[in-house]
DOMILO-661458 format. One record per residue (C-alpha): x, y, z. Coordinates in steps of 0.001 Angstrom, whole numbers. Layout:
N
SITE, X, Y, Z
...
This chain:
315
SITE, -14227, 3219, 21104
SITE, -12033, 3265, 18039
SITE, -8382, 2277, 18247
SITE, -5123, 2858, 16533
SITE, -1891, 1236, 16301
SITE, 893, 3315, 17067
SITE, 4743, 2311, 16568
SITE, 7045, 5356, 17860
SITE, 9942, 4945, 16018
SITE, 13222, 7006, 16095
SITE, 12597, 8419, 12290
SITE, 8466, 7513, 11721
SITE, 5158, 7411, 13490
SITE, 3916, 4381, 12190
SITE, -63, 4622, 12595
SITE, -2309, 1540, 11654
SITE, -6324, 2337, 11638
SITE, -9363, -220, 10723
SITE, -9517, 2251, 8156
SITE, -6002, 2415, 6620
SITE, -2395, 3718, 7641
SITE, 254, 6058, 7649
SITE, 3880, 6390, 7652
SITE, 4754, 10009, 8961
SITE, 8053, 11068, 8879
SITE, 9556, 12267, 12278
SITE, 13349, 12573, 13440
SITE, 12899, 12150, 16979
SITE, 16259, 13649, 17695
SITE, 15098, 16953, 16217
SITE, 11346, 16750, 17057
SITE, 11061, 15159, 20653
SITE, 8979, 18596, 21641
SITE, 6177, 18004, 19256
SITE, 5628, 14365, 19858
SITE, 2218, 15312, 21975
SITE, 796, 17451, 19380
SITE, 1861, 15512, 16413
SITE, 109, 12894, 18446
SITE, -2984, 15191, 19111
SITE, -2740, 15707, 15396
SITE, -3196, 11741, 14319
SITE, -5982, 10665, 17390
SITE, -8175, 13915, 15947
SITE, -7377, 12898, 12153
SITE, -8933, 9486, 12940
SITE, -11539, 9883, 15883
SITE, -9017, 7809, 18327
SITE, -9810, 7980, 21948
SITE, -7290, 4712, 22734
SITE, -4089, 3520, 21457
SITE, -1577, 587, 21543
SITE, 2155, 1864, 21504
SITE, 5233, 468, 21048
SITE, 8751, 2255, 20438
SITE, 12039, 2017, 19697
SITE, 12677, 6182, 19826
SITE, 13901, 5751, 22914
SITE, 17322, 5732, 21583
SITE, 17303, 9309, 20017
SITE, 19918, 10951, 21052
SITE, 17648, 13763, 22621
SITE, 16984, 11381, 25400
SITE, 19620, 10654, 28232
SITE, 19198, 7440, 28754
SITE, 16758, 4586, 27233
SITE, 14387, 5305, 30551
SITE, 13956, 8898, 30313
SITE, 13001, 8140, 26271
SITE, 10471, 5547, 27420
SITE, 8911, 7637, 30233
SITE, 8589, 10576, 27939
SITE, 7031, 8865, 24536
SITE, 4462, 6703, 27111
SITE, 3633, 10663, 29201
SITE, 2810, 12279, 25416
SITE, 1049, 8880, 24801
SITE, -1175, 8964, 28410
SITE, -2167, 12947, 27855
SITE, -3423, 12329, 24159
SITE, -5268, 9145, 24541
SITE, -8027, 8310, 26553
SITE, -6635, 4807, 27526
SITE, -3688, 3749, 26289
SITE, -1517, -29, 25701
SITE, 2141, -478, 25987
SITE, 3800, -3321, 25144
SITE, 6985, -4831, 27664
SITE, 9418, -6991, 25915
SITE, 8147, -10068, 27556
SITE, 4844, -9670, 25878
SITE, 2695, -8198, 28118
SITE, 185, -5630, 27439
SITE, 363, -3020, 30301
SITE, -2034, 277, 30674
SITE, 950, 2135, 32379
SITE, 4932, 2007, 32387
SITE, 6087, 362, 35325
SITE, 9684, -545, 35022
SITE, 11044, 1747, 31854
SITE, 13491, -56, 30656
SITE, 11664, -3407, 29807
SITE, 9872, -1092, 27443
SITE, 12473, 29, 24560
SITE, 12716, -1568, 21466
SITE, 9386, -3496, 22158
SITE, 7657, -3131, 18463
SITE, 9291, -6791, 16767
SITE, 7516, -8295, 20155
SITE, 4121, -6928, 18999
SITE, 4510, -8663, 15468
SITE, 5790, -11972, 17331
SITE, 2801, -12043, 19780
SITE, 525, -11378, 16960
SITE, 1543, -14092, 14500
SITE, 2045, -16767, 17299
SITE, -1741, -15516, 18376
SITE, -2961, -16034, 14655
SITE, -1858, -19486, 15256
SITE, 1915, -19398, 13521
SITE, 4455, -21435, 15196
SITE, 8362, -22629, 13600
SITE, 9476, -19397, 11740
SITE, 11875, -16916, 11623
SITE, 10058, -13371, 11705
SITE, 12204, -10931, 9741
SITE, 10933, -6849, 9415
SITE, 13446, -4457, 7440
SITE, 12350, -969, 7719
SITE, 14255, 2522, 6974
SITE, 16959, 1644, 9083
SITE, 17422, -1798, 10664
SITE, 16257, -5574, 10425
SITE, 14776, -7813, 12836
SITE, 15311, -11034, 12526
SITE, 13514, -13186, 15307
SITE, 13565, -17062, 15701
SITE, 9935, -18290, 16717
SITE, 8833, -21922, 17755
SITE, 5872, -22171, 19623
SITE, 7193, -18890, 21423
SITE, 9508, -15713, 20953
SITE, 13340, -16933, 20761
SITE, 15469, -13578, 20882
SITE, 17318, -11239, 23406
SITE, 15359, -9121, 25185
SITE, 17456, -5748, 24725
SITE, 18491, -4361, 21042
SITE, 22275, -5182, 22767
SITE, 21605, -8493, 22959
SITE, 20217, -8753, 19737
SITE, 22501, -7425, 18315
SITE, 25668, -9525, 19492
SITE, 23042, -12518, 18446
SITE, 22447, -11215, 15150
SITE, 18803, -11079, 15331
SITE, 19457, -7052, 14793
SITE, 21029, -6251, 11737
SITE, 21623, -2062, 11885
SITE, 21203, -1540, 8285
SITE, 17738, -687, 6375
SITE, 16202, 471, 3066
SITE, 16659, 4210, 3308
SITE, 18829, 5823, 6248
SITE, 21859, 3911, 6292
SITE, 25086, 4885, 4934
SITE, 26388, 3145, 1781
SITE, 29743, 2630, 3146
SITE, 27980, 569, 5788
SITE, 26755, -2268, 3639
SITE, 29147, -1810, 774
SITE, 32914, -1606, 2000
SITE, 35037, -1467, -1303
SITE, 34032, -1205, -5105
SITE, 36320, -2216, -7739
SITE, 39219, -2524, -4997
SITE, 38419, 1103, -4100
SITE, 36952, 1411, 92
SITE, 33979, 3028, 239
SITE, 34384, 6177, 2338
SITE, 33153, 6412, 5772
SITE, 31530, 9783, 5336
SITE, 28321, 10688, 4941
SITE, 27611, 11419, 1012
SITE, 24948, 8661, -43
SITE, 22545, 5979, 1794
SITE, 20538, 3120, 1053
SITE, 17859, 5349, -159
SITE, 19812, 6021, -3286
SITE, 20882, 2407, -3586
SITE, 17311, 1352, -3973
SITE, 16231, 4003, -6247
SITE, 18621, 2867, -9048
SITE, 18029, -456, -8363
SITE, 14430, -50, -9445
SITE, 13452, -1358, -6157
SITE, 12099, 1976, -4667
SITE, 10927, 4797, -6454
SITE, 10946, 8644, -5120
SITE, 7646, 8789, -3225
SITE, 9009, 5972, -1156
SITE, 12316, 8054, -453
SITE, 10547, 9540, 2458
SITE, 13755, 10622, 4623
SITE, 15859, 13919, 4129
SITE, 18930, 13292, 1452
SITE, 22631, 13504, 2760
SITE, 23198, 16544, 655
SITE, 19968, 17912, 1197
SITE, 19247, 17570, -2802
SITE, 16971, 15728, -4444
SITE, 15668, 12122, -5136
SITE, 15742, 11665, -8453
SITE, 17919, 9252, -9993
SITE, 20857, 11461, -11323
SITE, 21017, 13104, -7688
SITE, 21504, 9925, -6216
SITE, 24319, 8747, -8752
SITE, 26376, 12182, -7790
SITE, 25694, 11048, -4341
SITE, 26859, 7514, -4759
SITE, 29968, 8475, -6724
SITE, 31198, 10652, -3923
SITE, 31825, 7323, -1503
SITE, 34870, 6696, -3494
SITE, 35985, 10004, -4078
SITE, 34585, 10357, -7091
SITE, 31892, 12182, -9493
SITE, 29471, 11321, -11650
SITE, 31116, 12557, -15080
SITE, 34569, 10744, -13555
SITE, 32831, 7416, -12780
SITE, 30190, 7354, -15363
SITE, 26563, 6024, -14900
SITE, 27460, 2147, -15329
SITE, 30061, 2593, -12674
SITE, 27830, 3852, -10415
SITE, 24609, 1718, -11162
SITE, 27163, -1429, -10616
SITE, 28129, -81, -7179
SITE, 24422, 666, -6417
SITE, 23379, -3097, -7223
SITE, 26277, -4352, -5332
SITE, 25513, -2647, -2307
SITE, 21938, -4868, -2522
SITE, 23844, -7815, -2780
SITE, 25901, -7272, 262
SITE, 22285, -6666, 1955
SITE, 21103, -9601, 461
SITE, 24389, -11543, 1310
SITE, 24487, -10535, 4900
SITE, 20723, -11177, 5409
SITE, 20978, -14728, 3356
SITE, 23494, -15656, 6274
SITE, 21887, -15056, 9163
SITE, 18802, -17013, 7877
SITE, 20781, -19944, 7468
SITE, 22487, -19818, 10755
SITE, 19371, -19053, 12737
SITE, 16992, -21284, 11142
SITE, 19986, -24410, 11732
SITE, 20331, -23219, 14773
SITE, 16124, -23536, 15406
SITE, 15012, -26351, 13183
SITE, 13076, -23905, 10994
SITE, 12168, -23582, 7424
SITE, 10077, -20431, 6984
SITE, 10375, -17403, 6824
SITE, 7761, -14317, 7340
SITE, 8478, -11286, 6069
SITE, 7140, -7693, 6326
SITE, 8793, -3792, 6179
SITE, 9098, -1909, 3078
SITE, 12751, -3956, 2699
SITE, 10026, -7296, 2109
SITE, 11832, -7383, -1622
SITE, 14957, -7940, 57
SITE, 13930, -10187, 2058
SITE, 12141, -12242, -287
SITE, 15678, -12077, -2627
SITE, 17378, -13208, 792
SITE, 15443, -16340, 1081
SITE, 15774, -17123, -2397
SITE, 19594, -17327, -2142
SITE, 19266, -19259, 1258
SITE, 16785, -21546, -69
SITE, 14129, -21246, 2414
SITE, 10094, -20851, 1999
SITE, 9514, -16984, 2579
SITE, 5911, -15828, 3119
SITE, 5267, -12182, 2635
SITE, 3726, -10073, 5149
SITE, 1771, -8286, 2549
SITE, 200, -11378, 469
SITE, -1798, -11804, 4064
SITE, -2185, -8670, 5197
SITE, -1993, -5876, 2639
SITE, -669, -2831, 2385
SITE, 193, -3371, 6830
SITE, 2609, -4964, 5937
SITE, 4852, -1871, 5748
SITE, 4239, -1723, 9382
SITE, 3151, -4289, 10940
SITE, 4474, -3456, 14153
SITE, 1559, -882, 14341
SITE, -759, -2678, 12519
SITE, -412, -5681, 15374
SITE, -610, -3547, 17966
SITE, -3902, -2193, 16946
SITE, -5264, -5902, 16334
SITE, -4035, -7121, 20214
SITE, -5852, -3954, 21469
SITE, -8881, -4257, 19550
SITE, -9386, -7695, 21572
SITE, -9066, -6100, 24718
């Protein structure tokens, strides 16, 4: 029977095949309806009759609660597939929901499980995707809080990522000026001056609903202080761009200090399309990183998915 990997999240489906993988572009919060036949959709595209989910679109804002999310991604899940895998946040690999709530936010446990199954032990496990960063101490087992609350008082959930999140969230002044808390320019156009993305990989709508090329997101970036593009010129606004990454970097650097003091480790694996980060992250904190990608390929964009399909395969 052939499998998939499927990792529901609140912006992406990310779907990991023995054949290859996608990254489809989804707002949950505006297409919760179509879940079950943009589901249909991916088991026909590759022959899938079962599946191993995990989510974190549970939190869209289309759901009432975290429960209701769960219950309704795992029903569209159960009427596509022909068997289907969740994953709890203890670790275990269930064929039906049976308490809701130990379900949400689940996918960083599927990369955990995987790499401590491949034999991995004393590392910190650190994923940056679109929108946020998990950054998860592992010894010989999974060292973080079990809700995205708790990981996030503990730092092991940083709510920033490569595309989605506003600039004025990672970057609070430039040249003395605060950034504005409005919603004019994201990461997305951070990363695309920076050289560090380029416009295929801008795969999320644009605050203005422009385009991705790199003037459009220098007029974008020069509106979080007020400004415009002919008032703040282009060196202006590539400087605010790159220091924007450095706050990423800065914040990220941090926490891998802290948590690998805390846990006696000195390694670092890292996957998402934010690996580059990452990777600059460990430089400054002067630990070993390992990417993702150098053992795994192209997965390593989602390797969420791309574990769940591997634990399933062995069932």
């Amino acid at each position: 029977m052939s499998s998939l990997g499927i990792d529901i999240g609140g912006a992406n489906l990310k779907v990991a095949s023995p054949d290859g993988w996608e990254i489809i572009y989804f707002p949950m919060w505006r297409e919760a309806e179509r879940l079950e036949s943009k589901l249909r959709e991916i088991a026909e595209k590759y022959s899938a009759k079962k599946a191993g989910v995990v989510m974190t679109a549970e939190l869209a804002d289309f759901f009432n609660s975290k429960s209701e999310g769960v219950e309704f991604i795992a029903k569209a899940c159960e009427n596509v597939f022909d068997e289907v895998c969740f994953l709890d946040v203890d670790g275990n690999l269930k064929s039906s929901i049976d308490v809701p709530e130990n379900f949400a936010a689940s996918n960083w446990v599927a990369s955990c499980r995987f790499l401590l199954e491949e034999g991995y032990r004393n590392f910190l496990f650190i994923d940056m995707g679109s929108t946020t960063t998990d950054i998860i101490p592992v010894t010989s087992k999974i060292n973080a809080g079990k809700t995205d609350f708790e990981r996030l008082k503990r730092r092991e959930l940083v709510y920033f990522g490569i595309l989605r999140t506003p600039v004025f969230y990672v970057l609070k002044e430039f040249n003395s000026v605060p950034l504005c808390p409005e919603f004019f320019a994201i990461t997305a156009d951070v990363f695309i001056l920076t050289g560090d993305i380029q416009e295929r990989d801008y795969t999320c709508n644009t605050p203005d609903g422009k385009g991705k090329s790199g003037e459009e997101c220098m007029r974008r970036l020069a509106r979080t202080v007020c400004s415009d593009l002919d008032e703040l010129g282009e060196s202006n606004v590539k400087e605010l761009a790159l220091e924007a990454k450095w706050s990423m970097i800065d914040t990220v650097s941090e926490i891998i200090k802290a948590k690998s003091a805390e846990y006696g480790l000195n390694k670092v694996f890292a996957c998402g399309i934010g690996e580059f980060l990452i990777k600059e992250a460990c430089e400054e904190a002067e630990i070993d990183c390992q990417l993702i990608s150098e053992l795994y390929g192209e997965y390593s964009k989602l390797f969420p998915a791309y574990a769940m399909l591997k634990l399933v395969e062995k069932l």
